[in-house]
N, CA, C and O atoms as CSV, one atom per row, in Angstrom:
chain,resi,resn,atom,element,x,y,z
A,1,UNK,N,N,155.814,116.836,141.733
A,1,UNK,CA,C,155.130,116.065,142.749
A,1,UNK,C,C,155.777,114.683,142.832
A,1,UNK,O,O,155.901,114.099,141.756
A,2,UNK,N,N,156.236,114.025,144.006
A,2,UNK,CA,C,156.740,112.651,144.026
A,2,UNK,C,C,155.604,111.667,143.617
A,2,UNK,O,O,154.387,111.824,143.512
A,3,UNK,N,N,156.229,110.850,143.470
A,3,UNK,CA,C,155.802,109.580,142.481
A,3,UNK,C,C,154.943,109.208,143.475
A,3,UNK,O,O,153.883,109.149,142.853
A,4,UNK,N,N,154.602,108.810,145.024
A,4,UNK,CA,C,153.739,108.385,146.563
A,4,UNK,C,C,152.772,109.402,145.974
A,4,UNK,O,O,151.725,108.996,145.470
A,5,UNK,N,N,153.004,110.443,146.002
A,5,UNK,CA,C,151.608,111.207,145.944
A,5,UNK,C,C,150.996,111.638,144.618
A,5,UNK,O,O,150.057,112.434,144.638
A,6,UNK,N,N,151.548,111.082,143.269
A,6,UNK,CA,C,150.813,111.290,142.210
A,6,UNK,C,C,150.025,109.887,141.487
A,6,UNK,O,O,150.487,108.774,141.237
A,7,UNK,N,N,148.730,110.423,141.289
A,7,UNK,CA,C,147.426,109.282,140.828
A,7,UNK,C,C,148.130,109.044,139.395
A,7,UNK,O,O,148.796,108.024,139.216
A,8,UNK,N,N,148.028,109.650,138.756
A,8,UNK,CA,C,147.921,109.656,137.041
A,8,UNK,C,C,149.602,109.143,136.785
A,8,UNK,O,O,150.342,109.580,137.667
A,9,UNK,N,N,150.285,108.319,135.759
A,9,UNK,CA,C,151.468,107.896,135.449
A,9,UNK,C,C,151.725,109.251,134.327
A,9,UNK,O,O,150.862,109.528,133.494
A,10,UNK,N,N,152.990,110.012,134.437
A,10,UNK,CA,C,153.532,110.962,133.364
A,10,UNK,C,C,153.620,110.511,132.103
A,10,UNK,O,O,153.298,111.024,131.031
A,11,UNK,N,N,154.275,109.109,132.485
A,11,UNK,CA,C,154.501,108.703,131.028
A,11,UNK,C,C,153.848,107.502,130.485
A,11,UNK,O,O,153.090,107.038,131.337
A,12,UNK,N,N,153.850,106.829,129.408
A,12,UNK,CA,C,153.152,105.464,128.364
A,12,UNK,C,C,153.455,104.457,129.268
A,12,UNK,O,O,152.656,103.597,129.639
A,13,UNK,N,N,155.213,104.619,129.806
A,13,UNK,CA,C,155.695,103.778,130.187
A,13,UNK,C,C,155.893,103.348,131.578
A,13,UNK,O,O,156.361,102.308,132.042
A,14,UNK,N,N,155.164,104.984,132.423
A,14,UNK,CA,C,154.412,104.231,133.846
A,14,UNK,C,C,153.204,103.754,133.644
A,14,UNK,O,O,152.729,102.982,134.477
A,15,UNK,N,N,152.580,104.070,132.661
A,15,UNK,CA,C,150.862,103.524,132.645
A,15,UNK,C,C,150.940,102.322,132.491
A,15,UNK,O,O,150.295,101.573,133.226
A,16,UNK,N,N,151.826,101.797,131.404
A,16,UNK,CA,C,152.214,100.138,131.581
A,16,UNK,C,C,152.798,99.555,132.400
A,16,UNK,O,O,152.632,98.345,132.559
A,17,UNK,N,N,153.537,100.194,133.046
A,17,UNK,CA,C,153.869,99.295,134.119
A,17,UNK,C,C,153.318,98.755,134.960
A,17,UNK,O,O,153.737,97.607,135.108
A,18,UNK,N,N,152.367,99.096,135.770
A,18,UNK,CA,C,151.806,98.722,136.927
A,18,UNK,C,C,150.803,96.962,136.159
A,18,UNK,O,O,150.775,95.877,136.741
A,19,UNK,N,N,150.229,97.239,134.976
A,19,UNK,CA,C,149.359,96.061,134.648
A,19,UNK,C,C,150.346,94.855,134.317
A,19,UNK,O,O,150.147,93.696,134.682
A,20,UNK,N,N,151.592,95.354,133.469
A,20,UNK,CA,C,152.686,94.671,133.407
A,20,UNK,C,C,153.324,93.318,135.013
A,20,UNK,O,O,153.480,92.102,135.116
A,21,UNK,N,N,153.469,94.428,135.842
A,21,UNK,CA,C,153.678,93.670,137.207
A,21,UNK,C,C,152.659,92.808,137.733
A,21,UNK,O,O,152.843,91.650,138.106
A,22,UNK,N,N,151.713,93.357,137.740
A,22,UNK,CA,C,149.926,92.786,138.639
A,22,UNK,C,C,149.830,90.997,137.643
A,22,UNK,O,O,149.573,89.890,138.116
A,23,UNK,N,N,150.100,91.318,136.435
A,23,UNK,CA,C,150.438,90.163,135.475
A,23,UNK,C,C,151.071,88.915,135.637
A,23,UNK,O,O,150.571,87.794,135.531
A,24,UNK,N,N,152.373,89.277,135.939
A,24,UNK,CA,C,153.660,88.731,136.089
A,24,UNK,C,C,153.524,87.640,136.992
A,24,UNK,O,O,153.573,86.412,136.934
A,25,UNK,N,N,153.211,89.109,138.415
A,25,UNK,CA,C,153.086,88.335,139.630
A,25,UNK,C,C,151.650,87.301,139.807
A,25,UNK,O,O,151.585,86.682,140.869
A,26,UNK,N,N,150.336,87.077,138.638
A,26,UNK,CA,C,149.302,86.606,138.988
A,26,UNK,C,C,149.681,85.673,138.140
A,26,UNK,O,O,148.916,84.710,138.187
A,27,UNK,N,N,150.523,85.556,137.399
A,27,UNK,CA,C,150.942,83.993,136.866
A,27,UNK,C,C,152.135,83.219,137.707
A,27,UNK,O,O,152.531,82.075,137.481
A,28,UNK,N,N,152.609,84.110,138.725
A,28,UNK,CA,C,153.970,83.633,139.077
A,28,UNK,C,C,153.139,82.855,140.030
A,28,UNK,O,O,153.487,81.688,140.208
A,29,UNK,N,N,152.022,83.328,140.722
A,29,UNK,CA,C,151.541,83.109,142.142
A,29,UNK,C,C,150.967,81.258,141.406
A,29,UNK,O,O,151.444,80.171,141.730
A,30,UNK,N,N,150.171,81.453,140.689
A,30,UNK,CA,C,149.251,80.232,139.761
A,30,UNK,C,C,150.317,79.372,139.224
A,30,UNK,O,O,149.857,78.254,138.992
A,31,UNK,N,N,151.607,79.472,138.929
A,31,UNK,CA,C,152.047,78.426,138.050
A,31,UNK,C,C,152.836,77.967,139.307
A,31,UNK,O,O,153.083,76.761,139.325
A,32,UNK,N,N,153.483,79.040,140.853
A,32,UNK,CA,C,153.730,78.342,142.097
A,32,UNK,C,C,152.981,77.128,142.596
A,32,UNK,O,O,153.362,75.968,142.756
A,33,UNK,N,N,151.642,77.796,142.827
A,33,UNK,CA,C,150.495,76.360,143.222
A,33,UNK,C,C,150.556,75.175,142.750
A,33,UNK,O,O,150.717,74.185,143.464
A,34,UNK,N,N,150.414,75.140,141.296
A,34,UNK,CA,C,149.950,74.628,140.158
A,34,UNK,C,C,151.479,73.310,140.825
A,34,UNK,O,O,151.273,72.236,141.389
A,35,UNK,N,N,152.756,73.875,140.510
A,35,UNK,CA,C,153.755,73.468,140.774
A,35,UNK,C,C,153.505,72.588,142.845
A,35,UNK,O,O,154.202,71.781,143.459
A,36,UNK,N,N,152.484,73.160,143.136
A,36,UNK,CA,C,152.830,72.934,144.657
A,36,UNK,C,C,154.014,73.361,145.697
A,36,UNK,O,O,154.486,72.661,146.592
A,37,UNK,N,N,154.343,74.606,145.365
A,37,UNK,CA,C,155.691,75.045,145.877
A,37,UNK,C,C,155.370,76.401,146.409
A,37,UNK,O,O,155.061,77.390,145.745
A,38,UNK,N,N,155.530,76.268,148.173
A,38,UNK,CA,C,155.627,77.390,149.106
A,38,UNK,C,C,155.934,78.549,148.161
A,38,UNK,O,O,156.143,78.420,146.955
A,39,UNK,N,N,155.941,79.850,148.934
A,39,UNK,CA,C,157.282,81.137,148.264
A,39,UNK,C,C,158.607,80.770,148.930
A,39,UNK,O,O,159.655,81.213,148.461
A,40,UNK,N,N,158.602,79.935,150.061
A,40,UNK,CA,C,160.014,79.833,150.833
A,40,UNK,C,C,160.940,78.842,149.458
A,40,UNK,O,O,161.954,79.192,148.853
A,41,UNK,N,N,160.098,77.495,149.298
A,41,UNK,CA,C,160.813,76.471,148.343
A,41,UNK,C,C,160.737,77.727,147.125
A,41,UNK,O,O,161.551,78.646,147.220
A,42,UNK,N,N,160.242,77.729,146.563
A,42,UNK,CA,C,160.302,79.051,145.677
A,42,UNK,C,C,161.407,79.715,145.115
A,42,UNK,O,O,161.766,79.892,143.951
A,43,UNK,N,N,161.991,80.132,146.511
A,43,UNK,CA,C,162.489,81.151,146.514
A,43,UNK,C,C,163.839,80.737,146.713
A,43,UNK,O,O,164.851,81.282,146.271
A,44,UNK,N,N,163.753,79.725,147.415
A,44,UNK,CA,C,165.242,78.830,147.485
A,44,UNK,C,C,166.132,78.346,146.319
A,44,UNK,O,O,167.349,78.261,146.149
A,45,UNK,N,N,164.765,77.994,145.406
A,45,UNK,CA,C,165.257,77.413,144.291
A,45,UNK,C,C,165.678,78.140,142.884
A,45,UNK,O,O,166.236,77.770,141.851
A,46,UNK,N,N,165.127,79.358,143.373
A,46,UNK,CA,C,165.335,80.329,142.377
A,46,UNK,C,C,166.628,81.121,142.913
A,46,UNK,O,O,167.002,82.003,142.140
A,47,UNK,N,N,167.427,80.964,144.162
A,47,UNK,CA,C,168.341,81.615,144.699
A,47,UNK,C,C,167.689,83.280,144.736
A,47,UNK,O,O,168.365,84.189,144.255
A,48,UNK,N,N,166.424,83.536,145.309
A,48,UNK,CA,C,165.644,84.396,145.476
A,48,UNK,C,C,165.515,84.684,147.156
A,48,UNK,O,O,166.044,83.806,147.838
A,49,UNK,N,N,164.999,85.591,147.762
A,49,UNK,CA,C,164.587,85.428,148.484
A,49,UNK,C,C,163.136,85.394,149.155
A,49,UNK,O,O,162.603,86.443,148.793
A,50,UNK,N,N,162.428,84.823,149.799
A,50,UNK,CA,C,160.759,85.002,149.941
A,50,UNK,C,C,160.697,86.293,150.080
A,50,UNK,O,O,160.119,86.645,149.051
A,51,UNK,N,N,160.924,87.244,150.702
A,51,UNK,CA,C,160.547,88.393,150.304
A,51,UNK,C,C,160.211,89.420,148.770
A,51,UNK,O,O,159.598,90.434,148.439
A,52,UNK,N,N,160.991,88.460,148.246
A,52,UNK,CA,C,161.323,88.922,146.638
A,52,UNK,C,C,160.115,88.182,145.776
A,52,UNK,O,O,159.664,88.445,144.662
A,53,UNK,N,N,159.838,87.351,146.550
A,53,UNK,CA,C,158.601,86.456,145.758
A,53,UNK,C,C,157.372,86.708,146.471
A,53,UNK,O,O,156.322,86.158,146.140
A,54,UNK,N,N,157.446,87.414,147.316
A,54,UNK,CA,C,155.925,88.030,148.064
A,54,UNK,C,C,155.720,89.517,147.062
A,54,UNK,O,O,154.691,89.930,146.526
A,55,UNK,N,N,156.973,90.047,147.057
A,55,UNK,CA,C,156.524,91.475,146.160
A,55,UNK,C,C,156.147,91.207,145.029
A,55,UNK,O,O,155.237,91.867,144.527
A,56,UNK,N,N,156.725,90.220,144.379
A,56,UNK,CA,C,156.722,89.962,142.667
A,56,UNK,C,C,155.065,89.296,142.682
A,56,UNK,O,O,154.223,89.564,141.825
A,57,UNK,N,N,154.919,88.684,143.472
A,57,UNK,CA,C,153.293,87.934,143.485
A,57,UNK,C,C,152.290,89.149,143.800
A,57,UNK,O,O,151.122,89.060,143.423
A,58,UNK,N,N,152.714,90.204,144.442
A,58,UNK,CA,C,151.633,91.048,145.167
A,58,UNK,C,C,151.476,92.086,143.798
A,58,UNK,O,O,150.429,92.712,143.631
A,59,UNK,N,N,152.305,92.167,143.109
A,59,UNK,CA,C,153.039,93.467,141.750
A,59,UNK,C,C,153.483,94.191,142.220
A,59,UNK,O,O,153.132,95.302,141.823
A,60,UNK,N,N,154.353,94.182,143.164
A,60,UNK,CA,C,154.993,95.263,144.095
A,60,UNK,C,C,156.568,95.490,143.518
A,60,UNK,O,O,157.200,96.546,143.542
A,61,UNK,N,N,156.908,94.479,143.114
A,61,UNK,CA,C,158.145,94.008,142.934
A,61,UNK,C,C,158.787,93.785,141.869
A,61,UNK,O,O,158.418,92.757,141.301
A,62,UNK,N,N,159.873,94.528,141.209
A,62,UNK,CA,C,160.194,94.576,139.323
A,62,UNK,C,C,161.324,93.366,139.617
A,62,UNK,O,O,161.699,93.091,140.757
A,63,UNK,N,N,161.764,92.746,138.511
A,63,UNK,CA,C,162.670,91.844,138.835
A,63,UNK,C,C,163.713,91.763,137.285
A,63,UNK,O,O,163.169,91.443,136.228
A,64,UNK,N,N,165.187,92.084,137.334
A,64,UNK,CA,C,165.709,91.791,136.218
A,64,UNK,C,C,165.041,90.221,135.295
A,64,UNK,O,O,164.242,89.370,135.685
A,65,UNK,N,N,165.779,90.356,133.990
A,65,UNK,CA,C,165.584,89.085,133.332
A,65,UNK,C,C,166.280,88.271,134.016
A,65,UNK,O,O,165.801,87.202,134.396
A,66,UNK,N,N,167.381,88.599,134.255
A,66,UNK,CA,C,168.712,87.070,134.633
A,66,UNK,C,C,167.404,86.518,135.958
A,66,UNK,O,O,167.305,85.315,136.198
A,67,UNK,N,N,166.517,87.526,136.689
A,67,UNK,CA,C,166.098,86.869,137.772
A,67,UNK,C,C,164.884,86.144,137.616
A,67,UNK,O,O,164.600,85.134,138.260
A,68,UNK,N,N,163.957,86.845,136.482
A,68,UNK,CA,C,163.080,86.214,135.677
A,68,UNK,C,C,163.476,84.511,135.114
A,68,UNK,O,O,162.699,83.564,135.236
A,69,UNK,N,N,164.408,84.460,134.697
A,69,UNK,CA,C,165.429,83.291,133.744
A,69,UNK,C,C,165.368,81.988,135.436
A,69,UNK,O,O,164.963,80.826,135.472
A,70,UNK,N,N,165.776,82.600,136.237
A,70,UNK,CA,C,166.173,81.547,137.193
A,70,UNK,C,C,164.663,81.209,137.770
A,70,UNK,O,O,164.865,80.370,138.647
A,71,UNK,N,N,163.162,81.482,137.686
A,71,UNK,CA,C,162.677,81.731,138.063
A,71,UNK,C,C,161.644,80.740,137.367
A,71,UNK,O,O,160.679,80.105,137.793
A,72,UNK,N,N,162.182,80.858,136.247
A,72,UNK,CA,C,161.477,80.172,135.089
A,72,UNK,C,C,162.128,78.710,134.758
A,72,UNK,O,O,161.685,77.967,133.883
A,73,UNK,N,N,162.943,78.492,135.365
A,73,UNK,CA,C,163.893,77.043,135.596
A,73,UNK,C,C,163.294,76.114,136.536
A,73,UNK,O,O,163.857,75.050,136.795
């Protein structure tokens, strides 16, 4: 069954994922504010693009470390 149409994760390591992301992105969104910075400035500054910082805020969106690293600068 494709991954769109299955409820339950096969493995440990889809079950973690999803809380993993929802995480990520609910501190990325809070420490943005906090900072006072659009997703556009955001995203500029991270050499990101706003689209990339709408998924990562929503948990839609996985992101390497190197992109994590610039993100966190």
């Amino acid at each position: 069954m494709s991954k769109i149409l299955r409820s339950q994760p096969e493995t440990d390591a889809e079950a973690s994922e999803v809380p993993v992301l929802a995480h990520v992105g609910a501190n990325l969104r809070r420490l943005r504010a906090a900072a006072g910075l659009s997703q556009a400035a955001l995203a500029a500054a991270a050499g990101l693009s706003r689209r990339t910082i709408v998924g990562l805020e929503a948990g839609e969106a996985n992101l390497s470390l190197a992109g994590l690293d610039r993100l966190a600068r």
